[in-house]
N, C-alpha and C positions, 0 to 999 in steps of 0.2 A: 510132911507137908510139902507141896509142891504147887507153882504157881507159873503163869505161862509167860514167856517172854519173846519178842521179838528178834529175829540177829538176818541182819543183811549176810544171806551167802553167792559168793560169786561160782560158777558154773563155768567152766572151762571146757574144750572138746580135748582130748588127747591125741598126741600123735599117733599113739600104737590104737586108736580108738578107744569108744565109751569116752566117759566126761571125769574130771577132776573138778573137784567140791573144795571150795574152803569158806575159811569163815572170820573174815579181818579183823571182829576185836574177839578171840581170842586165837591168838599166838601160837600156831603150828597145828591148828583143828581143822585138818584137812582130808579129804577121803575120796575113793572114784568107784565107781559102777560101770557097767556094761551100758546100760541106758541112762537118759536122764532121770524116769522115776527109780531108779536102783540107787541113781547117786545122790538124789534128795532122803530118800529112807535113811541110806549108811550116813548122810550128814546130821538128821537128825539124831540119830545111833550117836555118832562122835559126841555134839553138842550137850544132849545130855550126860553122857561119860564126862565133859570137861568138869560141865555144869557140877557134877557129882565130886568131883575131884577137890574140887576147890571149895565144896563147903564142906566136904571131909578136913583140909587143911585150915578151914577157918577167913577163907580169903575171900575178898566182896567180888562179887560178880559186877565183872567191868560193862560198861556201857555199852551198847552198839555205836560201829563207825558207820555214817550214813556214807554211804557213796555215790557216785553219779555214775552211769558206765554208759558209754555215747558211741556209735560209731563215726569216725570221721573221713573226709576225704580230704587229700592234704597231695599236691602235686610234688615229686620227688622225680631227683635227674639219674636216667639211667645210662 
């Protein structure tokens, strides 16, 4: 039985290039691609592996952390 869930994931550019994926409420579900849809595939990939993990162990599937991500501009002395 499988049912669909939401999960805010944050998207990252890497330094060595491609993007790093993670995924704030759960704890170390993080993954990267070459491109941005490589890195959303492989995070859904992780997601359900976590997903899968933890109801193998028996443990509730924690909530999504809503988050805000904003760019800002903030004057700084050089």
């Amino acid at each position: 039985m499988t049912r669909t869930e939401r999960f805010t994931v944050v998207f990252e550019k890497a330094d060595e290039g491609g993007y790093i994926a993670r995924v704030p409420a759960l704890p170390g579900c993080m993954t990267q691609g070459e491109t941005l849809e490589e890195a959303e595939a492989m995070v859904k990939d992780a997601i359900h592996s976590y997903c899968a993990s933890l109801k193998k162990n028996r443990e509730a599937l924690p909530r999504d952390i809503e988050e805000v991500v904003e760019s800002i501009s903030v004057r700084v002395p050089v």
